[in-house]
C-alpha positions as CSV (number, residue, x, y, z in Angstrom):
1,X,109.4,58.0,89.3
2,X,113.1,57.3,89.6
3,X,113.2,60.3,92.4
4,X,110.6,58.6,94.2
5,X,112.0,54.8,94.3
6,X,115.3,56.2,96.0
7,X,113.4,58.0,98.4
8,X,111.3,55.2,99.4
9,X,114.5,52.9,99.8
10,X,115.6,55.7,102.2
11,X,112.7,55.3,104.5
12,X,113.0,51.3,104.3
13,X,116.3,51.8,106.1
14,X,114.3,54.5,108.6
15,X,114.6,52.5,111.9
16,X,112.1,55.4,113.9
17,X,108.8,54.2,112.3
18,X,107.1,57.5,113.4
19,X,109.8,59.5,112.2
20,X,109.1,57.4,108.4
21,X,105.4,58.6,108.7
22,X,106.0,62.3,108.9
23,X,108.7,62.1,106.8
24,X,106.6,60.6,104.1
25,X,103.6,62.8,104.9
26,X,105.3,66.1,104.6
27,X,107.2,64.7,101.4
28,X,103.3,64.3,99.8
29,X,102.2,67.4,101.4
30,X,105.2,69.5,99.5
31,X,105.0,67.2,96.4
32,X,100.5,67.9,96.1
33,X,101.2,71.6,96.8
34,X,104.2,71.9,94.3
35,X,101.9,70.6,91.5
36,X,99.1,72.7,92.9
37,X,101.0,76.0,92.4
38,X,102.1,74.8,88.9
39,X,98.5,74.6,88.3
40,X,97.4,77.8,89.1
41,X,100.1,79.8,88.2
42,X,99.0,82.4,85.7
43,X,100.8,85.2,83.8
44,X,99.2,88.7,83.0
45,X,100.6,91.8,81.3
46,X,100.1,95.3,82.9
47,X,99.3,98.3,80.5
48,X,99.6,101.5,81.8
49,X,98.1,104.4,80.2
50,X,98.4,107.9,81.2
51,X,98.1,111.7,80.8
52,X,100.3,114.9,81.6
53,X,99.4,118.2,81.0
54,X,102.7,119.9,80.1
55,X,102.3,123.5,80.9
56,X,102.9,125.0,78.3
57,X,105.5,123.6,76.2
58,X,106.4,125.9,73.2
59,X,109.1,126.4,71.0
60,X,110.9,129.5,71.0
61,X,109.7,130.5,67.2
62,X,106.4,132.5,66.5
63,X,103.6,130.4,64.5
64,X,101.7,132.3,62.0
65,X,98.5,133.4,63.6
66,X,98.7,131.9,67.3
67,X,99.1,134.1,69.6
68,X,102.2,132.7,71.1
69,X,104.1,136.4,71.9
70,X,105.0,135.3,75.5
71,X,106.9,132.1,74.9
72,X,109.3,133.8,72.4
73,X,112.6,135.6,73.3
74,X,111.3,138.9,73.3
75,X,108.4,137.4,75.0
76,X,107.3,138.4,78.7
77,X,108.8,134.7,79.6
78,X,112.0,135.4,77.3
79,X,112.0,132.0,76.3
80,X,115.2,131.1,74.9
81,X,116.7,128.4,73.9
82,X,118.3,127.3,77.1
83,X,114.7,127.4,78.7
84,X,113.4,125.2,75.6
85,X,116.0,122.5,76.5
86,X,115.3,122.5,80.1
87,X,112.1,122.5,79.7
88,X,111.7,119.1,77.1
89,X,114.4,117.5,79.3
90,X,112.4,117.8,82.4
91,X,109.3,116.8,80.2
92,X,111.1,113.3,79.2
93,X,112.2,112.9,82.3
94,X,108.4,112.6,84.1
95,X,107.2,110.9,80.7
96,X,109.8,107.8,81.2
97,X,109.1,107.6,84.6
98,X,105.6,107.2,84.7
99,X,104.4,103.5,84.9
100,X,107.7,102.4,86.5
101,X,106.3,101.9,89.5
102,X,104.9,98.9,88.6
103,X,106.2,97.5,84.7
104,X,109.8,98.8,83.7
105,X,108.7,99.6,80.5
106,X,106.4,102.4,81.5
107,X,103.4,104.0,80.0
108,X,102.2,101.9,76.4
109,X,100.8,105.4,75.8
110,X,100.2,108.9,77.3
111,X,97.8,111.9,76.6
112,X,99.1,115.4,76.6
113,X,97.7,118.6,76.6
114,X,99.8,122.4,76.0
115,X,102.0,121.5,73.4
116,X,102.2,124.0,70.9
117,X,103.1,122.0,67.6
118,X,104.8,119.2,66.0
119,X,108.0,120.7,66.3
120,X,107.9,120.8,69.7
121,X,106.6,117.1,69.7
122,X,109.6,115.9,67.6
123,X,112.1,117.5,70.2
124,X,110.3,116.0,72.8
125,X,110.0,112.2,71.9
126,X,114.1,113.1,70.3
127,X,115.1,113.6,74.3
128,X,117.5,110.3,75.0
129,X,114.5,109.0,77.8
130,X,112.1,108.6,75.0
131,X,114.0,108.0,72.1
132,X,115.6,104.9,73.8
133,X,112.0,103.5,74.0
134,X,111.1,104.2,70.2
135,X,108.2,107.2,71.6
136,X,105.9,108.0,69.0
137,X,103.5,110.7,68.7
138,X,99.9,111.3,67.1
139,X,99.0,115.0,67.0
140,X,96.8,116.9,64.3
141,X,97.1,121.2,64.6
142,X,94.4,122.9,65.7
143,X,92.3,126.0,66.0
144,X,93.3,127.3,69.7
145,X,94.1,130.9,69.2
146,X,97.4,130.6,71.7
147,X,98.8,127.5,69.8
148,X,98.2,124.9,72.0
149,X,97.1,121.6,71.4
150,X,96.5,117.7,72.6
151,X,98.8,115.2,71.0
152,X,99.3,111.3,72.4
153,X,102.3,110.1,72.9
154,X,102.9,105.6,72.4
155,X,105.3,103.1,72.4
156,X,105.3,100.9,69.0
157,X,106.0,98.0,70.7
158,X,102.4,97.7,72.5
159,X,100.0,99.9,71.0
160,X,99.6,99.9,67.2
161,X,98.3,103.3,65.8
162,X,95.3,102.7,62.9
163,X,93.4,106.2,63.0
164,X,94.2,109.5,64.4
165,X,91.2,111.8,63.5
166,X,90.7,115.3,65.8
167,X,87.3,115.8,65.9
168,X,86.2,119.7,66.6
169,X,84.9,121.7,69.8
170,X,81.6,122.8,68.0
171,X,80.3,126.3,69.9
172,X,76.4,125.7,70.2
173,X,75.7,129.6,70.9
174,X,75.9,132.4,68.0
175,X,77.8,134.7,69.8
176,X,81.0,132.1,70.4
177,X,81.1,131.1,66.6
178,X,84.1,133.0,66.0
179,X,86.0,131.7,69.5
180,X,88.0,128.5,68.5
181,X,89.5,125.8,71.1
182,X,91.0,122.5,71.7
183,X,89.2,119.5,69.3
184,X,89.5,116.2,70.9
185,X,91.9,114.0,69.6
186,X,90.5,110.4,69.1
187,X,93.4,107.8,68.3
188,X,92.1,104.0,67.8
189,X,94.6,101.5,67.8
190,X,95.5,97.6,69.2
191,X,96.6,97.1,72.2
192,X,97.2,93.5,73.7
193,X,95.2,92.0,70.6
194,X,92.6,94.0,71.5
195,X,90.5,97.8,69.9
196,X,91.2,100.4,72.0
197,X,90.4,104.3,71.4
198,X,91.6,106.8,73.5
199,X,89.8,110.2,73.1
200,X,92.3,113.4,74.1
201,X,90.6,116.5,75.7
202,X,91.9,119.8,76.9
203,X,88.4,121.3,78.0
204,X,87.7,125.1,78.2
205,X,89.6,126.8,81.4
206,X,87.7,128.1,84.3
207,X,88.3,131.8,82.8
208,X,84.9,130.5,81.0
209,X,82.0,129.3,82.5
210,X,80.7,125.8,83.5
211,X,78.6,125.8,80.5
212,X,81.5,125.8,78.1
213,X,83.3,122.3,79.8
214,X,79.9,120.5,79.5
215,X,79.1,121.7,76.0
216,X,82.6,120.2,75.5
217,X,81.8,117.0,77.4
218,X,78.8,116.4,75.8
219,X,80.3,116.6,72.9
220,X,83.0,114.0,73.8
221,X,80.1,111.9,75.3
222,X,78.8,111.6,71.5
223,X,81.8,110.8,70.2
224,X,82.5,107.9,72.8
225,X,78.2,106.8,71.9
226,X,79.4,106.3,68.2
227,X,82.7,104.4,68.6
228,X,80.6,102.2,70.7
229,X,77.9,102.0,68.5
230,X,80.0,100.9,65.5
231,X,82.0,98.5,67.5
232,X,81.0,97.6,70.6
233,X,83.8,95.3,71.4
234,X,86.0,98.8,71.2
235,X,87.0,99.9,74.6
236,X,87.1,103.4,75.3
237,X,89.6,105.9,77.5
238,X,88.2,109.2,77.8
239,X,91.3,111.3,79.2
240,X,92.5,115.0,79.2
241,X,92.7,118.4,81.8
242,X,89.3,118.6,82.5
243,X,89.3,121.9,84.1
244,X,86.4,120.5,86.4
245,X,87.2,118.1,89.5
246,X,85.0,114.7,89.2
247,X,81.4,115.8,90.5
248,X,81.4,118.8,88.3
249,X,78.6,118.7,85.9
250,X,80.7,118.1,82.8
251,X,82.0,115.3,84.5
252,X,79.5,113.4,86.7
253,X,76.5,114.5,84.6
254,X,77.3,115.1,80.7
255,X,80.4,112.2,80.4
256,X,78.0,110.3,83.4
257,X,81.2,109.4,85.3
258,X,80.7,107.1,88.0
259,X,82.3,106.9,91.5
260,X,82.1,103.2,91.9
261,X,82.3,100.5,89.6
262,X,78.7,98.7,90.9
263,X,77.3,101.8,89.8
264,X,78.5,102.0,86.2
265,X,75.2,101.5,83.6
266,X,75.9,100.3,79.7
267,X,75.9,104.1,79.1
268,X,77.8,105.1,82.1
269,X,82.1,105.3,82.5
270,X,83.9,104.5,85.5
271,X,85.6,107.6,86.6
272,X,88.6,106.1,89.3
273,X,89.2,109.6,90.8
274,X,86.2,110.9,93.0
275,X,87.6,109.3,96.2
276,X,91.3,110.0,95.4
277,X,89.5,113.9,95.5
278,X,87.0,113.4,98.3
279,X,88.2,110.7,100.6
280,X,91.9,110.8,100.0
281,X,92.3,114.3,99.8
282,X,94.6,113.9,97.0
283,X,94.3,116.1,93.6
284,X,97.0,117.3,90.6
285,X,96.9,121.0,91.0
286,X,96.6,123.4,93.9
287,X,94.7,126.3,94.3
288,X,94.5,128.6,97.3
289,X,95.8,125.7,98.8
290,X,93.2,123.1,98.0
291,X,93.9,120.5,95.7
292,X,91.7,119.8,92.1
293,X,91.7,116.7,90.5
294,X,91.3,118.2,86.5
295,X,93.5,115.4,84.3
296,X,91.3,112.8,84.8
297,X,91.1,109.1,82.7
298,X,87.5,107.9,82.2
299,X,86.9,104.0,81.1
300,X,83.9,102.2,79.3
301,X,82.3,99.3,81.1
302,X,84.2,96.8,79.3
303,X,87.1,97.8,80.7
304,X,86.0,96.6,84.1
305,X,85.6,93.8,86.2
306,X,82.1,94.0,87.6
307,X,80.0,92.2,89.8
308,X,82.9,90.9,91.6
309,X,84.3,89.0,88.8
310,X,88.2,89.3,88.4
311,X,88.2,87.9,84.8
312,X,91.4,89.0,83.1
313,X,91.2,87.0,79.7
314,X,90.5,90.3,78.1
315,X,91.8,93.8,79.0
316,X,90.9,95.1,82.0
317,X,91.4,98.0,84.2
318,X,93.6,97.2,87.6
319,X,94.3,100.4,89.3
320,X,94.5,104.2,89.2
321,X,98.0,106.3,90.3
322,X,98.1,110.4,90.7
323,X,102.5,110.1,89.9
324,X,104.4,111.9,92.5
325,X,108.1,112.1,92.8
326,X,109.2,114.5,95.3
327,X,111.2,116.7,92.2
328,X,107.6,117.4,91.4
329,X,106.6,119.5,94.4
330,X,108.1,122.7,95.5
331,X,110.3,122.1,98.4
332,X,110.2,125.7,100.3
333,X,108.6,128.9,100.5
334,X,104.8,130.3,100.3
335,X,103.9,127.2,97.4
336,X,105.6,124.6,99.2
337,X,104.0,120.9,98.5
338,X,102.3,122.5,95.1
339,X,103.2,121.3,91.7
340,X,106.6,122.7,91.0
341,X,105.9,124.9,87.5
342,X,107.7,126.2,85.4
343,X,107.5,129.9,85.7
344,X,105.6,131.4,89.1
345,X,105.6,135.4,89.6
346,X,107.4,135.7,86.6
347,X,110.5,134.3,87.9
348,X,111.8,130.9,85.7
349,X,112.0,128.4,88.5
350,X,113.2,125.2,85.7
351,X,110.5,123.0,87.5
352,X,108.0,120.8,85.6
353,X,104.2,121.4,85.5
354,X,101.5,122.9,87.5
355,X,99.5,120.0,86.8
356,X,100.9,116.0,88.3
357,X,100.4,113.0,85.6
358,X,97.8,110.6,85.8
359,X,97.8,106.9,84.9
360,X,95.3,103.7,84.8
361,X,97.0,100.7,84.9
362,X,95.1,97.8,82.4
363,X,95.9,93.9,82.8
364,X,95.4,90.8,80.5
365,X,95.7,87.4,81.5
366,X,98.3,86.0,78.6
C-alpha cells in the first residue's frame, strides 16, 4: 500500500494527462499479471527411471557351475583385469549420465540386465560416478547356465527399497524342464510418497523361438495381474531386454502393450516405444543394419494421464528417451552409427554396450 501511495503522488504531478492514463494502465496491467503468475505457478518433481543392458559384465573369476569360460583370462575374451576396470568405468559413466538431460540428479533407479553377480554389482555401484550418488543395488542369483542375471540399480534418496523377490521363468513344455534362464526381478518400493514395483526381465534370446519370449511375457503379465490385484493403487514398470521389438507377440499380445495411450484398457500397459520403432526410425541395437527396439519400459494405466487430463497430483509418466551420446556409436568403419560394444570380431574395442539405455521420465505435482 505504501508502494502504491508514492506512485499515485507521482502521477498527480504528471502534467500530460494521457501520458498519466497509460502510465496507470500498464502499471495495473503488470501489477494483475504479476499476482496472476504467483497464482498459477506450480512446482513438480521429474523421476526418471531407466534400463541398460550391460553386455556382458563379468568378473574375471570363474563361478561354480556357470558357464562363464570366455570372460576369464584364459578365456577366448582374455578378460583381465585391466578389461574389468574399463569395462565398470565405462558402465558408470552411461549410468550417471542417464536422466541428466533433464534433472541433474539422474535416474531414481535403473534396470539391468548381463551382470554376472554381486561382485560385479559391488564394483560397479564402488566406481566414483555412482558412489558419489549413494547407488544402491537389488539383485538375487539365478539359474542362467552362463551366469547372467537382472539386478536394479536406485538412489536412496528417492526410491525406498521394501521387497526384492525374483520370481522364476517356469518352462511350460517337458522337454525344456532341465533348461534354466533369467527370473524376473520384482522390486516394490516408495517413490514420491507413492507404491511403485518395477518388474526386471531379460527374456529368452532370439537363438530360441518366439514361443519362449511369450511364455516369458505371459508369465510377467501374471505377475503384474497380482500386484494389481492386491493393491491396485500400486503402479507398475514392466522393463527389461525384450529380445522382441514392440509389435512382437510377447509384446503387443501376451504383456497387451499399447501404442497410444487412448488405447490403453484397465488390463492393458502403455508401451511408449512403437513409434520411436516405426515412425521415428529409432531403435537400441542394430542388426544388418536395421535398428530393434528390445529394452523396452512398459507402464500401468495409473501411470498415465488419459483422456486429455494433465493431472499431476499423483505420479505420472511425462516422456520417453532412447539415451544417445555420440561415445556410444562407433565412429568409423563397416559398424559405423551401431552401438559401440565391447568386443566385435574378437577384437577388444573398450566401447560400452551393443544395446543403448532407455528411460521414462515420471512427474508429480509437489
Amino acid at each position: 500500500m505504501l508502494f502504491l501511495h508514492f506512485f499515485f503522488r507521482y502521477l498527480q504531478h504528471e502534467s500530460n494527462i494521457m501520458h498519466m492514463k497509460r502510465t496507470f494502465l500498464f502499471f495495473a496491467f503488470w501489477l494483475v499479471a504479476l499476482v496472476t503468475v504467483q497464482a498459477q505457478e506450480k512446482k513438480f518433481m521429474v523421476y526418471p527411471v531407466g534400463f541398460y543392458n550391460l553386455e556382458n559384465l563379468f568378473d574375471t573369476c570363474h563361478d561354480a557351475g556357470k558357464k562363464d569360460y570366455e570372460f576369464l583370462p584364459t578365456g577366448s575374451y582374455k578378460w583381465n583385469g585391466l578389461k574389468y576396470s574399463h569395462k565398470l568405468n565405462n558402465m558408470a559413466k552411461v549410468l550417471s549420465e542417464m536422466g541428466t538431460d533433464m534433472v541433474p540428479y539422474g535416474c531414481v533407479a535403473i534396470g539391468v540386465s548381463e551382470v554376472e553377480n554381486a561382485r560385479a554389482l559391488d564394483d560397479l555401484v564402488a566406481q566414483p560416478a555412482l558412489a558419489a550418488r549413494g547407488i544402491r543395488y537389488c539383485h538375487i542369483e539365478g539359474p542362467d547356465k552362463r551366469g547372467v542375471d537382472c539386478a536394479l540399480l536406485y538412489n536412496p534418496r528417492f526410491f525406498t527399497v521394501k521387497d526384492v523377490v525374483l520370481h522364476p521363468y517356469v518352462q511350460s513344455l517337458e522337454q525344456d524342464s532341465a533348461f534354466f534362464t533369467r527370473g524376473f526381478l520384482t522390486v516394490s518400493g516408495e517413490l514420491a510418497g507413492e507404491t511403485l514395483t518395477i518388474i526386471v526381465n531379460h527374456l529368452p534370446s532370439r537363438a530360441a523361438t518366439s514361443f519362449y519370449r511369450e511364455q516369458g511375457a505371459r508369465q510377467i503379465c501374471a505377475i503384474k495381474d497380482s500386484i494389481l490385484k492386491a493393491s491396485p493403487k500400486t503402479q507398475v514398470l514392466v522393463m527389461g531386454d525384450m529380445n522382441d521389438d514392440p509389435k512382437d507377440p510377447s509384446m503387443a499380445v501376451e504383456l497387451r502393450g499399447k501404442a497410444e495411450i487412448s488405447e490403453v484398457g484397465k488390463d492393458d500397459m502403455y508401451n511408449p516405444w512403437w513409434n520411436v520403432l516405426y515412425k521415428e526410425c529409432h531403435g537400441t541395437l542394430m542388426y544388418n543394419n536395421a535398428w530393434n527396439l528390445f529394452d523396452q519400459i512398459l507402464l500401468t494405466p495409473n501411470l498415465l494421464c488419459k483422456n486429455g487430463k494433465k493431472d499431476y497430483s499423483s505420479l505420472k509418466y511425462l516422456k520417453k528417451q532412447v539415451f544417445r551420446r555420440d561415445y556410444l556409436f562407433q565412429q568409423e568403419g563397416k559398424y559405423k552409427g551401431s552401438p559401440k560394444r565391447t568386443h566385435a570380431g574378437g577384437v577388444w574395442l573398450d566401447g560400452y554396450s551393443d544395446h543403448l539405455p532407455t528411460i521414462v521420465y515420471l512427474v508429480k505435482q509437489l
